[in-house]
C-alpha positions as CSV (number, residue, x, y, z in Angstrom):
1,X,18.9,-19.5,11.5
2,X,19.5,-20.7,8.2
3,X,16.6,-21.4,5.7
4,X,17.1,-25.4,5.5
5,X,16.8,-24.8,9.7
6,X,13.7,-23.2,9.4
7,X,12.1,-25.7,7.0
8,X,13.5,-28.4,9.3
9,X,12.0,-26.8,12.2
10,X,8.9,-25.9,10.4
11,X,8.1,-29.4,9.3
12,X,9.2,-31.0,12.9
13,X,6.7,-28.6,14.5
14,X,3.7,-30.0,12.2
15,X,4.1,-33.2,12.3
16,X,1.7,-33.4,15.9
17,X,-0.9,-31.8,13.4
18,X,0.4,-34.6,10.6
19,X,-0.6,-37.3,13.2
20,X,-4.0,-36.0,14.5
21,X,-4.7,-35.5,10.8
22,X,-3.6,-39.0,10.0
23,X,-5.9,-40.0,12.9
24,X,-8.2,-38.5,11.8
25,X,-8.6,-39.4,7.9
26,X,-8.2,-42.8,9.2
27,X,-11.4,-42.4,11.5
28,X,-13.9,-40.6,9.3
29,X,-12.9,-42.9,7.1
30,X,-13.2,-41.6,4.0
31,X,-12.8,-37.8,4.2
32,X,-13.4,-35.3,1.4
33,X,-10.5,-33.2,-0.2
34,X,-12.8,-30.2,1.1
35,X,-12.6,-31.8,4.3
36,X,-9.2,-32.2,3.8
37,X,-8.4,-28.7,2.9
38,X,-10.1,-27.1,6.1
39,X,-8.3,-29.4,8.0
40,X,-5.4,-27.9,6.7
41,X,-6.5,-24.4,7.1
42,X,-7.4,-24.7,10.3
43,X,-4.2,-26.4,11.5
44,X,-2.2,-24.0,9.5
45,X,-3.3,-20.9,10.7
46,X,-4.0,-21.9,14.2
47,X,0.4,-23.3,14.1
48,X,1.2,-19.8,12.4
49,X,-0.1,-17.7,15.2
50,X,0.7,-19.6,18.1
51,X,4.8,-19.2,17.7
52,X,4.1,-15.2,17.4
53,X,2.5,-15.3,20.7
54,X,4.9,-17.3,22.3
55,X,7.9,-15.1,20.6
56,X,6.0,-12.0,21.7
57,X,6.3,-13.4,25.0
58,X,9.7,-14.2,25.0
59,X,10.6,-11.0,24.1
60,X,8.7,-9.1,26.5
61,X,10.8,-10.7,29.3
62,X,14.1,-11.3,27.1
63,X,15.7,-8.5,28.4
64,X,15.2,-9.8,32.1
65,X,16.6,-13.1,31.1
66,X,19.4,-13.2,28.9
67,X,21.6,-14.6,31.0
68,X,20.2,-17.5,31.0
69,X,18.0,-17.6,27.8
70,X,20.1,-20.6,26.2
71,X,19.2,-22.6,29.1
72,X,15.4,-21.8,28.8
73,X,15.7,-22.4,24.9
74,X,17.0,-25.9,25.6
75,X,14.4,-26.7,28.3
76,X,11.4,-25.7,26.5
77,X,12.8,-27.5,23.2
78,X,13.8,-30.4,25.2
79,X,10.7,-30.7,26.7
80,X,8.5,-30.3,23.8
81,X,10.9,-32.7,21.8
82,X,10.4,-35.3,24.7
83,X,6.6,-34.9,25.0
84,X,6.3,-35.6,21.3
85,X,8.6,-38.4,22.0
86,X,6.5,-39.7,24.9
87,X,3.1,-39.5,22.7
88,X,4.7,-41.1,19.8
89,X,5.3,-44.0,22.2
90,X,2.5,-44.1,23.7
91,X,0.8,-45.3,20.7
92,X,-2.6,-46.6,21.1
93,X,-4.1,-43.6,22.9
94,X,-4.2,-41.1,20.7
95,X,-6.6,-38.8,20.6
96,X,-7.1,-38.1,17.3
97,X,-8.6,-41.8,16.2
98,X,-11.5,-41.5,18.6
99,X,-12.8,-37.6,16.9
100,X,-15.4,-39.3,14.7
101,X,-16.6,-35.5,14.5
102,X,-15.8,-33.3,11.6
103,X,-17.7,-30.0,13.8
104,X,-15.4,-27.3,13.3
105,X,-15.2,-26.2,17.1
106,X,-13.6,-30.0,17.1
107,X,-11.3,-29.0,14.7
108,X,-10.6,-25.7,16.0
109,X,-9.7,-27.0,19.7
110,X,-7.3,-29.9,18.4
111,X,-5.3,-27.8,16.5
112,X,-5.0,-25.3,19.4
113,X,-3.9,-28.9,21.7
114,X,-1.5,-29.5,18.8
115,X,-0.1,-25.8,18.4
116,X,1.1,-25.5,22.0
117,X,4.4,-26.7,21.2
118,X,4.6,-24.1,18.4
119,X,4.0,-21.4,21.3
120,X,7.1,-22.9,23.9
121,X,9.0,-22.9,20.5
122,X,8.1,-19.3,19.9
123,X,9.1,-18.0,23.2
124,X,12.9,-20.1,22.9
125,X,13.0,-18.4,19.0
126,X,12.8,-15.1,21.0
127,X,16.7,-15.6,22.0
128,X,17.5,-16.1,18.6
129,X,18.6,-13.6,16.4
130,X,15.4,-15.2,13.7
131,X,12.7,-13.6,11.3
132,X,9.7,-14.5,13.4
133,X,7.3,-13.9,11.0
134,X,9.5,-15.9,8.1
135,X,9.4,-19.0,10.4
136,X,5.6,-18.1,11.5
137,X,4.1,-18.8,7.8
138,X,7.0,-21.5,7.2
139,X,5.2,-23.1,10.4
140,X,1.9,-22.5,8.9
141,X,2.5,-23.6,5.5
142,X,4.4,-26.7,6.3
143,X,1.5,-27.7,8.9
144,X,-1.3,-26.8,5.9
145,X,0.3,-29.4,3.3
146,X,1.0,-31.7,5.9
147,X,-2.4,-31.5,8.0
148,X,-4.1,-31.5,4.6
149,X,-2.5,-34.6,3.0
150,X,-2.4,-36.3,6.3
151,X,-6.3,-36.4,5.9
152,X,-6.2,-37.7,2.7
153,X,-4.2,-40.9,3.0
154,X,-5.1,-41.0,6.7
155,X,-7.0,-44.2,5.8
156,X,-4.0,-45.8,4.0
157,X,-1.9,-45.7,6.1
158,X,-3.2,-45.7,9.9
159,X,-2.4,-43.6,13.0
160,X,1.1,-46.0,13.7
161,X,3.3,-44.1,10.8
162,X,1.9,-40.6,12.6
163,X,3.5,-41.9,15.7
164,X,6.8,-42.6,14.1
165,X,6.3,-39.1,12.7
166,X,6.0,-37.5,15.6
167,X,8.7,-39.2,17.7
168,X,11.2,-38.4,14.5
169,X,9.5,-34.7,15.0
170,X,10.6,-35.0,18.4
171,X,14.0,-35.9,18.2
172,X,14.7,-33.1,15.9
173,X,13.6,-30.6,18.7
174,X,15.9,-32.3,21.2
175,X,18.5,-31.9,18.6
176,X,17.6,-28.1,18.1
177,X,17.8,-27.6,21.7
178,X,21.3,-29.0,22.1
179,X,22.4,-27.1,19.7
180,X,21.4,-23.9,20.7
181,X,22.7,-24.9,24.4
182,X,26.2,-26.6,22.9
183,X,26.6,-22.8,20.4
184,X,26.1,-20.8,23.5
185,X,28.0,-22.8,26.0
186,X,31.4,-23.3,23.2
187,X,30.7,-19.3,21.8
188,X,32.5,-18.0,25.4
């Protein structure tokens, strides 16, 4: 996987924590930068760790599965892609503008809702010949500085452009799953 992949994947995977944090900035209102930053933290570390697991998963049963691992790939891609699609459109029912909370198990348990993604991402990267750790903290950074700023101008520019993030997010996962199947499939 090639670096400008990774940051492409790292940044598509955050951008669920991007909306939630725009979500959120735009219901507190007007949230510290030491709000802001633990948002980030939070998010960050929660979408690092989750992709191990997943990967460590994958792994475990890779040898059982190769066969068909390409397939698996593009289904969990595809459907995490078309979830994110699916929420982006759902618009008005996000979660994340009714937290008026800033509690930290609040925080803590939306960035676990948002890092699940990361995890069926983890366990398809488990196929791939890919640094897990390199795209780990790539995952983790890119979901700190997004989270973070998302916060921040939450309030400037509403929940809608967090949808439209997220269903761009989710196109870009679709795309990484057809890839991975259409390499595999033209590679015999």
């Amino acid at each position: 996987m090639s670096y400008w992949a990774i940051i492409l994947l790292a940044f598509s995977m955050s951008m669920d924590a991007f909306a939630v944090s725009v979500g959120r900035g735009a219901a507190l209102g007007r949230p510290r930068f030491s709000e802001a930053l633990r948002t980030g933290v939070v998010f960050g570390v929660v979408e690092a760790i989750t992709p191990l697991i997943g990967w460590a998963a994958g792994f475990a049963a890779a040898s059982y599965i190769s066969a068909v691992d390409h397939w698996i790939a593009f289904a969990l891609l595809g459907f995490v892609g078309l979830n994110m699609l699916y929420a982006a459109a759902r618009g008005g029912e996000d979660d994340a503008v009714g937290i008026k909370s800033s509690s930290f198990l609040i925080l803590v348990a939306t960035a676990i809702g948002t890092s699940l993604d990361a995890m069926a991402v983890g366990v398809s990267l488990a196929f791939m010949q890919v640094n897990i750790l390199v795209v780990a903290i790539a995952i983790g950074a890119a979901t700190f500085l997004l989270s973070s700023s998302g916060m921040l101008v939450g309030r400037l520019i509403g929940a809608r452009f967090g949808r439209i993030a997220e269903g761009v997010a989710g196109l870009v996962l679709l795309g990484f799953g057809v890839s991975i199947l259409f390499e595999h499939l033209t590679a015999v």
